[in-house]
PyMOL Python script that loads the backbone (N, CA, C, O; Angstrom):
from pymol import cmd

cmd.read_pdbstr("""\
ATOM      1  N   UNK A   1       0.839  -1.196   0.000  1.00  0.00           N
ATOM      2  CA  UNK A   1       0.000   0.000   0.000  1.00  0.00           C
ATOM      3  C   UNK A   1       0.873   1.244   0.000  1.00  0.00           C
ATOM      4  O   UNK A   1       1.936   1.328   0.615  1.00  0.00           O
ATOM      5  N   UNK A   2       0.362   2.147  -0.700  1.00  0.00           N
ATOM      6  CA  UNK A   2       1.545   3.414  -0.890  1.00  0.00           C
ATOM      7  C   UNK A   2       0.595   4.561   0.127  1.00  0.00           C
ATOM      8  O   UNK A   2      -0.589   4.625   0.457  1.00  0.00           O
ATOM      9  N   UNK A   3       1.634   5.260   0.354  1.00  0.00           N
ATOM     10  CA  UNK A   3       1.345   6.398   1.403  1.00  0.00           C
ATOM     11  C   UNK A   3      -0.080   7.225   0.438  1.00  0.00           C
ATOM     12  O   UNK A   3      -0.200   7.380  -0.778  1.00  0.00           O
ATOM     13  N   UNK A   4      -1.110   7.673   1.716  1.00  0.00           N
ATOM     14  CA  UNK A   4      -1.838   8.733   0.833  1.00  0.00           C
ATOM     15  C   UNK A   4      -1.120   9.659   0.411  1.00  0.00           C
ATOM     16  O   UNK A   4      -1.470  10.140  -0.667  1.00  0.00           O
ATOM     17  N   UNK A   5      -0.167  10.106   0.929  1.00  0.00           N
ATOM     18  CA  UNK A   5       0.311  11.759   0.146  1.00  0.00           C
ATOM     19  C   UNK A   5       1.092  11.739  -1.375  1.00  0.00           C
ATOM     20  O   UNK A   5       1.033  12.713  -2.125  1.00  0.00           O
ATOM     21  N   UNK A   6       1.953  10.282  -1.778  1.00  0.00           N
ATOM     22  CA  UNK A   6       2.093  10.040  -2.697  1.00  0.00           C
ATOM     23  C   UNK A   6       0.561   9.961  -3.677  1.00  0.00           C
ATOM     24  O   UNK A   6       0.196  10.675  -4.611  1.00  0.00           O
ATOM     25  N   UNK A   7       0.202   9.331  -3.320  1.00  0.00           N
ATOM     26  CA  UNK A   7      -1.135   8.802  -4.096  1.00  0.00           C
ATOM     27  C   UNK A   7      -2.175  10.146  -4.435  1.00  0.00           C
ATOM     28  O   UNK A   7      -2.805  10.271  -5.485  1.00  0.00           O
ATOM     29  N   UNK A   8      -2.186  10.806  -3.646  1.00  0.00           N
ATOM     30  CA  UNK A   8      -2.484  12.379  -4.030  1.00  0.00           C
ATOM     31  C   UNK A   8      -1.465  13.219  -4.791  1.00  0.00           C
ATOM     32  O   UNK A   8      -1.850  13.980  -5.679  1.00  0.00           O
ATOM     33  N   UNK A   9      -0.004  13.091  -4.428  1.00  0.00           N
ATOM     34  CA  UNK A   9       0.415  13.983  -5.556  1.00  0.00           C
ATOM     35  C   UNK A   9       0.519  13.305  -6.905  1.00  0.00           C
ATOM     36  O   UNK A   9       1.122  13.923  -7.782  1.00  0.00           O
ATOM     37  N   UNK A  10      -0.048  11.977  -7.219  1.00  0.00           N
ATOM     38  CA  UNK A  10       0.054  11.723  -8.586  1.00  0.00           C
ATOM     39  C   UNK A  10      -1.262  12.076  -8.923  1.00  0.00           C
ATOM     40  O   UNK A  10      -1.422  12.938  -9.787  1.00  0.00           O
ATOM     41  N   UNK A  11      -2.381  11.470  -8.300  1.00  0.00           N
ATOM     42  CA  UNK A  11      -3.147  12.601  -8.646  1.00  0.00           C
ATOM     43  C   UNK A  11      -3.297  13.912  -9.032  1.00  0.00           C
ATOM     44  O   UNK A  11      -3.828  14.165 -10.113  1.00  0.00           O
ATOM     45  N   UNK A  12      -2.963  14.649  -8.413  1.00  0.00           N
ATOM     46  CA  UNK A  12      -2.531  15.751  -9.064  1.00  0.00           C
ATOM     47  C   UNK A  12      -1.894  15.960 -10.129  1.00  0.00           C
ATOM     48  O   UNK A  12      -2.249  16.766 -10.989  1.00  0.00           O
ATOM     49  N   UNK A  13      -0.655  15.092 -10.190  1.00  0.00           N
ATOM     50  CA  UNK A  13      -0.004  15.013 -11.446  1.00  0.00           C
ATOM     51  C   UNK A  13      -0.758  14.713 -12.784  1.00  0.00           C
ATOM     52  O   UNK A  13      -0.587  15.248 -13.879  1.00  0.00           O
ATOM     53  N   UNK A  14      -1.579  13.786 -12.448  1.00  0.00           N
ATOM     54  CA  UNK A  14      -3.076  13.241 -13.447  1.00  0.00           C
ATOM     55  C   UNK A  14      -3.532  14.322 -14.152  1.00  0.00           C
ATOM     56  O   UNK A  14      -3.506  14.506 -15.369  1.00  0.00           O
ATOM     57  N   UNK A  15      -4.030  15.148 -13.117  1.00  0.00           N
ATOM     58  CA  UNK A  15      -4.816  16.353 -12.823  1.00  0.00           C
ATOM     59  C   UNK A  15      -4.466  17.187 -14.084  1.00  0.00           C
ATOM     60  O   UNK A  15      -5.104  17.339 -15.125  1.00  0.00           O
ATOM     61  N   UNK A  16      -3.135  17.735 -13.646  1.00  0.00           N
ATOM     62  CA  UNK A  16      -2.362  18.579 -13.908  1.00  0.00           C
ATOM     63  C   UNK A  16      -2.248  18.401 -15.561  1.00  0.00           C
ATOM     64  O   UNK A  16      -2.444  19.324 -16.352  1.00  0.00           O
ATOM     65  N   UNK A  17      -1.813  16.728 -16.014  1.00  0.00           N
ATOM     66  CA  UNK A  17      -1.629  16.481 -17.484  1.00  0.00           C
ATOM     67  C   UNK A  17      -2.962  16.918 -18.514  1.00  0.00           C
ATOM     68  O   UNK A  17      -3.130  17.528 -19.570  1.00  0.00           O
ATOM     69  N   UNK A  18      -3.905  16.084 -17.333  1.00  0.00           N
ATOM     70  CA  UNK A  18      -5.278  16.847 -18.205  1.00  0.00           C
ATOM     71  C   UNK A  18      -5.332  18.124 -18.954  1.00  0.00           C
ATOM     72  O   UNK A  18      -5.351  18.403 -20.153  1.00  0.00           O
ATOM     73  N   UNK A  19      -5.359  19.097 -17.384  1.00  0.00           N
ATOM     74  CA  UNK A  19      -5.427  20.373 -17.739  1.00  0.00           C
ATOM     75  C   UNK A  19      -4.195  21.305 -18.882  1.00  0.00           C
ATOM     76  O   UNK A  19      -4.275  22.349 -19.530  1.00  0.00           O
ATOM     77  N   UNK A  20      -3.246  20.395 -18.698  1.00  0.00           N
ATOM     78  CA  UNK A  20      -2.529  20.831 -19.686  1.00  0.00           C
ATOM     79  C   UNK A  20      -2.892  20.411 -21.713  1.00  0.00           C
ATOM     80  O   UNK A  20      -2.644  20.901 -22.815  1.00  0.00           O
ATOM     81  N   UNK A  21      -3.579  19.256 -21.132  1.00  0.00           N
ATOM     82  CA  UNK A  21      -3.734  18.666 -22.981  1.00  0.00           C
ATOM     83  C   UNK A  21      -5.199  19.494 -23.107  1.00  0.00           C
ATOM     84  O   UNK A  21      -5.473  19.951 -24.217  1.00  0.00           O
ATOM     85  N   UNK A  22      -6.138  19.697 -22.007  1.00  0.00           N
ATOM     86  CA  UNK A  22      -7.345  20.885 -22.326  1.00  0.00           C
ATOM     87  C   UNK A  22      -6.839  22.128 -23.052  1.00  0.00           C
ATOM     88  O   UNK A  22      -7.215  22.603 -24.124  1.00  0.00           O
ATOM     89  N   UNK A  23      -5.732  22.608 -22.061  1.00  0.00           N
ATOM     90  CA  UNK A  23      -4.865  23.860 -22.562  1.00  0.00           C
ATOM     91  C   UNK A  23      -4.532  23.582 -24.170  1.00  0.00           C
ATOM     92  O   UNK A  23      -5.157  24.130 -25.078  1.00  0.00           O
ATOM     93  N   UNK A  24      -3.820  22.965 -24.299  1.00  0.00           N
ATOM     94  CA  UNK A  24      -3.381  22.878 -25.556  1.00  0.00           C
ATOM     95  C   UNK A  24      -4.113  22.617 -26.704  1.00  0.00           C
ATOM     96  O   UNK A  24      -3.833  23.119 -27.793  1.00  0.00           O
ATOM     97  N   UNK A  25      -5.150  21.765 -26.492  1.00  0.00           N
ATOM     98  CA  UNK A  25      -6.256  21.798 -27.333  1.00  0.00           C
ATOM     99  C   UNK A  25      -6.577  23.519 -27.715  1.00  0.00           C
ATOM    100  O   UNK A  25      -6.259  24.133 -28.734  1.00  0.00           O
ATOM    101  N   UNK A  26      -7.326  24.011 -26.484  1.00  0.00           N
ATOM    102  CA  UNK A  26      -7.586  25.091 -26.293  1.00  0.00           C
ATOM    103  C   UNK A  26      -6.749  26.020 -27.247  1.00  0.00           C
ATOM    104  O   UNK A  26      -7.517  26.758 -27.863  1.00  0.00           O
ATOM    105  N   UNK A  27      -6.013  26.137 -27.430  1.00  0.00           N
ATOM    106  CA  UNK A  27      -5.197  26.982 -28.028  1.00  0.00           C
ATOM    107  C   UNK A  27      -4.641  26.517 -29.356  1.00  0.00           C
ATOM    108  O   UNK A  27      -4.053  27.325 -30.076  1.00  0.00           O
ATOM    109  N   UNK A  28      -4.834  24.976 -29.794  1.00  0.00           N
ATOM    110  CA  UNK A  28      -4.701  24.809 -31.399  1.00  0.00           C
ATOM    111  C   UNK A  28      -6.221  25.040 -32.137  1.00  0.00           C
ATOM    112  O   UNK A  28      -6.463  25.048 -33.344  1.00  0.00           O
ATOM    113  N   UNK A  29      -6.946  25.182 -31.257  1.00  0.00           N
ATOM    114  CA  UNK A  29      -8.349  25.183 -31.674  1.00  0.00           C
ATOM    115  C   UNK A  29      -8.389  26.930 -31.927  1.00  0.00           C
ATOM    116  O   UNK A  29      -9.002  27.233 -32.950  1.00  0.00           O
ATOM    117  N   UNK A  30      -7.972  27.793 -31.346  1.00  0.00           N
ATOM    118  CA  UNK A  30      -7.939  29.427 -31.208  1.00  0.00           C
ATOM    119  C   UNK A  30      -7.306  29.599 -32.593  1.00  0.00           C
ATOM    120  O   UNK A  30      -7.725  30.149 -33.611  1.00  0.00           O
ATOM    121  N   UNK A  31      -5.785  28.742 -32.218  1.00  0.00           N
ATOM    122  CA  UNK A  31      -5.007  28.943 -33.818  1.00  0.00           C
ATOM    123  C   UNK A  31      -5.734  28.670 -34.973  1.00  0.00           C
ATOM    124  O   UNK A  31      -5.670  29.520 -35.861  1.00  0.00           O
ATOM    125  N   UNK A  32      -6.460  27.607 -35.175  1.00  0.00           N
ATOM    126  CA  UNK A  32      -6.867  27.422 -36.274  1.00  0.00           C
ATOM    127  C   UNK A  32      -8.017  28.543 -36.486  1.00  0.00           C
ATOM    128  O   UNK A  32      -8.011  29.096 -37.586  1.00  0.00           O
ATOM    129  N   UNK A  33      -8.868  28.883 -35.679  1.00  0.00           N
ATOM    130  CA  UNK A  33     -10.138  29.870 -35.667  1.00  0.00           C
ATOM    131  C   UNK A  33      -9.141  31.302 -36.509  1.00  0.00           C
ATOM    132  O   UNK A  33      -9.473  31.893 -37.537  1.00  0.00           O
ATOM    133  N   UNK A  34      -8.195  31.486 -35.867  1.00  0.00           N
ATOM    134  CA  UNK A  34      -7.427  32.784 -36.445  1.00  0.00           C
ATOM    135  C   UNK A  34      -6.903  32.653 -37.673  1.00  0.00           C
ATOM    136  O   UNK A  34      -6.581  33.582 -38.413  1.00  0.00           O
ATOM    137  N   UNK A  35      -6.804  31.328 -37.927  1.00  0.00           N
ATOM    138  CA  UNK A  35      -5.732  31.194 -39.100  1.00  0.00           C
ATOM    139  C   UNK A  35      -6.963  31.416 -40.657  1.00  0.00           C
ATOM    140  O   UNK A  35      -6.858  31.993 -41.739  1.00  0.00           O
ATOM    141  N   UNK A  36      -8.049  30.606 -39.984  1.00  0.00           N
ATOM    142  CA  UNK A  36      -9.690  30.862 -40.477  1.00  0.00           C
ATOM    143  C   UNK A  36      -9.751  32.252 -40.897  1.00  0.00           C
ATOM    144  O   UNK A  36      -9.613  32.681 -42.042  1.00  0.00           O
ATOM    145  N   UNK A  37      -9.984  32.930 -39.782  1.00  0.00           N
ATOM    146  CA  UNK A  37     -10.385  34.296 -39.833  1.00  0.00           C
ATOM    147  C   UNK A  37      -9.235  34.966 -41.206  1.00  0.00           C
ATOM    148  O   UNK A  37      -9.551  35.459 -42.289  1.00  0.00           O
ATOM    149  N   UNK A  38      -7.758  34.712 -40.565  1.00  0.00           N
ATOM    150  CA  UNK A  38      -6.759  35.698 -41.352  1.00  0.00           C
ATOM    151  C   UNK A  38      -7.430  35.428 -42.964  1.00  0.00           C
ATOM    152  O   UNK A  38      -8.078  36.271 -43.585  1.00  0.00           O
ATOM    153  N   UNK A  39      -7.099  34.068 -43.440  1.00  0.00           N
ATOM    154  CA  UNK A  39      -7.806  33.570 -45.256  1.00  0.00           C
ATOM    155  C   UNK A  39      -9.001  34.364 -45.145  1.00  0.00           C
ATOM    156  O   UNK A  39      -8.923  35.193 -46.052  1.00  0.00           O
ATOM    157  N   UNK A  40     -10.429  34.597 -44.281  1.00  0.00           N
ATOM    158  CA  UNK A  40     -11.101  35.290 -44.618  1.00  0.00           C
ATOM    159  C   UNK A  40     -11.129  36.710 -44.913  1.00  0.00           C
ATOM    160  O   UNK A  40     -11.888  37.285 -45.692  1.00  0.00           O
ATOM    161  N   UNK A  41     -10.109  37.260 -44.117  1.00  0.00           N
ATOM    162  CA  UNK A  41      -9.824  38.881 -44.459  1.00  0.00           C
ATOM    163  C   UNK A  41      -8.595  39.099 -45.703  1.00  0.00           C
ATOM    164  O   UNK A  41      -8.233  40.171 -46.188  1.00  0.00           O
ATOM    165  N   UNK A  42      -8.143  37.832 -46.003  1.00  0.00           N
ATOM    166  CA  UNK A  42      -7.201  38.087 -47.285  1.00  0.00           C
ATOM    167  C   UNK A  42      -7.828  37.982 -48.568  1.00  0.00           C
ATOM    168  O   UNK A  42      -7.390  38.451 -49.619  1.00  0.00           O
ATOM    169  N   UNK A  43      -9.141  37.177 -48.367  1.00  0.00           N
ATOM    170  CA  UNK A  43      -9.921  37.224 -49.353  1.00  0.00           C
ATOM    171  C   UNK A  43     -11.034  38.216 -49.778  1.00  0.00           C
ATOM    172  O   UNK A  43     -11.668  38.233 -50.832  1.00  0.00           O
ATOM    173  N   UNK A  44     -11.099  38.845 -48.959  1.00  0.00           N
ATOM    174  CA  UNK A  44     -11.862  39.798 -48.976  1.00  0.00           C
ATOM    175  C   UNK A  44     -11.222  41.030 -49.104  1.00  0.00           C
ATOM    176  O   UNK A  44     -11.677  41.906 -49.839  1.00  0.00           O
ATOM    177  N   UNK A  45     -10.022  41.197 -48.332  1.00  0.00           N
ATOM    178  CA  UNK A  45      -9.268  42.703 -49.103  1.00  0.00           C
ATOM    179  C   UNK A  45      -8.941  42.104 -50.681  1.00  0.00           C
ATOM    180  O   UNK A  45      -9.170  42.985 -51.510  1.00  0.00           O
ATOM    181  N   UNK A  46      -8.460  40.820 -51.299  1.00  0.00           N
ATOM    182  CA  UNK A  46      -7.942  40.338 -52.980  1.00  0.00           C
ATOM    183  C   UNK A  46      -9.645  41.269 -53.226  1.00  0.00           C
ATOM    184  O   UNK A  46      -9.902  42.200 -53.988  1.00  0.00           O
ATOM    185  N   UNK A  47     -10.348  40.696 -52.449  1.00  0.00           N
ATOM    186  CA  UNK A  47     -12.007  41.333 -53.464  1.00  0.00           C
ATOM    187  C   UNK A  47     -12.033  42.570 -53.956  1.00  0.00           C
ATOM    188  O   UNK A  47     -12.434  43.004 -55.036  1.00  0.00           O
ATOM    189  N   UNK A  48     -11.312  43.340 -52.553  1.00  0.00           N
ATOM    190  CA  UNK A  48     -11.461  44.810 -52.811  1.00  0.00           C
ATOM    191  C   UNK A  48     -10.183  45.166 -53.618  1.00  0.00           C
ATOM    192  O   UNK A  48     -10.217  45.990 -54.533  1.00  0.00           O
ATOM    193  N   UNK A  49      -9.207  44.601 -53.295  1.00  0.00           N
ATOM    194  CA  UNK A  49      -8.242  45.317 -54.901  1.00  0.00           C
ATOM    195  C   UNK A  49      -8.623  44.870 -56.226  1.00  0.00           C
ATOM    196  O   UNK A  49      -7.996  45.435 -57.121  1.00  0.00           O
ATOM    197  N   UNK A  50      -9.633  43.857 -56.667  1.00  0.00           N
ATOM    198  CA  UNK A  50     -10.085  43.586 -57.546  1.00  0.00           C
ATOM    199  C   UNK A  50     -10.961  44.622 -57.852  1.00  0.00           C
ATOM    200  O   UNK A  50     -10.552  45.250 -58.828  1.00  0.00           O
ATOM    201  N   UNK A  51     -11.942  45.020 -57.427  1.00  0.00           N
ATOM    202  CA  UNK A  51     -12.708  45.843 -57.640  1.00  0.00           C
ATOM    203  C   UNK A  51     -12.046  47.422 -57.800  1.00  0.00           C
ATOM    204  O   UNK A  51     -12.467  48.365 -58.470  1.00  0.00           O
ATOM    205  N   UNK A  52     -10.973  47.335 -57.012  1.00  0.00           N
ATOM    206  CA  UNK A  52     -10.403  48.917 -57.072  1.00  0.00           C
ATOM    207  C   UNK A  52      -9.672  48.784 -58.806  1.00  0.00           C
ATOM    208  O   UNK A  52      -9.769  49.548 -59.767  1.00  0.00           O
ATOM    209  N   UNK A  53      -9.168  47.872 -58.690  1.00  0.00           N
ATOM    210  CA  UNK A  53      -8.341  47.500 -60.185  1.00  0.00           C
ATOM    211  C   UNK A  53      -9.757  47.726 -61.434  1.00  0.00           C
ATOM    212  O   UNK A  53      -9.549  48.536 -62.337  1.00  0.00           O
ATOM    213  N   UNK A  54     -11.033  47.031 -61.404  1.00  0.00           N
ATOM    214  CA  UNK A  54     -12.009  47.735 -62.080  1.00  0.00           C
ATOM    215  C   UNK A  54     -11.986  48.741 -62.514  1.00  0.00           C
ATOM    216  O   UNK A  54     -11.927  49.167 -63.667  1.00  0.00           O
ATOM    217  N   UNK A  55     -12.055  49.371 -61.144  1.00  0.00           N
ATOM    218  CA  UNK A  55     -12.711  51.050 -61.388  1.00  0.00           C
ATOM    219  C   UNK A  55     -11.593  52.133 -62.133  1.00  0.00           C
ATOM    220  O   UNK A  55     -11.778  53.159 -62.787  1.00  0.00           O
ATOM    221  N   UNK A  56     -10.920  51.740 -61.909  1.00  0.00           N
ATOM    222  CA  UNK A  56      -9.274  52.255 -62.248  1.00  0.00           C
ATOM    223  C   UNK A  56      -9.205  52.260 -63.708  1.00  0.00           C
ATOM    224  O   UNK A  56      -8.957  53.252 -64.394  1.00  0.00           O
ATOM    225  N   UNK A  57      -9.506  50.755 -64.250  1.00  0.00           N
ATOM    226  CA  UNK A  57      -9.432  50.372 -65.488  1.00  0.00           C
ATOM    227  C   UNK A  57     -10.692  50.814 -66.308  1.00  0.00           C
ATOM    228  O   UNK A  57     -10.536  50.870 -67.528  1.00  0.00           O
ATOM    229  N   UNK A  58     -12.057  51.172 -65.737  1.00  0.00           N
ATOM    230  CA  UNK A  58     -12.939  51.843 -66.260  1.00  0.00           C
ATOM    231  C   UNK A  58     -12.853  53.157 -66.334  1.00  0.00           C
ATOM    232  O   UNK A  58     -13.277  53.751 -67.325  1.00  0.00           O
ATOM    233  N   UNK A  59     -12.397  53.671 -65.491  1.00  0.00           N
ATOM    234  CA  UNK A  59     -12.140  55.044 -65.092  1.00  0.00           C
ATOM    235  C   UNK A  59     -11.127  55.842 -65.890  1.00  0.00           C
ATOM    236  O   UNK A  59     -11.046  57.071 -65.901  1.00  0.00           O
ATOM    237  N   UNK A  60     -10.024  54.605 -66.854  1.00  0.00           N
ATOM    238  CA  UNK A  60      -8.875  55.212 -67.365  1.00  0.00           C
ATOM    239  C   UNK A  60      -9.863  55.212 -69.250  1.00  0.00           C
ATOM    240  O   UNK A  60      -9.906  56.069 -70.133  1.00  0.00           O
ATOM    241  N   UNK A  61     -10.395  54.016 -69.152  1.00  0.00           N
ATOM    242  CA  UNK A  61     -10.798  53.665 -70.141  1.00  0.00           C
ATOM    243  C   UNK A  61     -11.987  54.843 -71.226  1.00  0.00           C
ATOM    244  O   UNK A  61     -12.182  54.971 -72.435  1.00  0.00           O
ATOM    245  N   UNK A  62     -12.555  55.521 -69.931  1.00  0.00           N
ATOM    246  CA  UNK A  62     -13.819  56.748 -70.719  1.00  0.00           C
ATOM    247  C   UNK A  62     -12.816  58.149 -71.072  1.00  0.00           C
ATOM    248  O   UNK A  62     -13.313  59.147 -71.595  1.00  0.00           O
TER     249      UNK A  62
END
""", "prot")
cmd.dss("prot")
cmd.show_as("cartoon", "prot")
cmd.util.cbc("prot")
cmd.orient("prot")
């Protein structure tokens, strides 16, 4: 039989691994949400220099 206080600090140690692979989840899951987001705002400013490139090219064209 092992001492309770060992047997509690691995517990903890348990504990502890959890909360760390939650953490890390936590935060490849954020990364990817951002990495999401960034392609959505790169595609959407390409939209708007497309459109500026339009107007430019209509604008030179009359």
């Amino acid at each position: 039989l092992e001492r309770p206080s060992k047997a509690i600090r691995r517990e903890k140690s348990e504990e502890a691994k959890i909360q760390l692979n939650l953490n890390q989840q936590k935060l490849v899951d954020t990364e990817l949400r951002n990495a999401q987001l960034r392609r959505e705002n790169l595609l959407m400013e390409k939209q708007i220099l497309e459109l500026k490139l339009l107007y430019w090219k209509e604008k030179n064209r009359l």
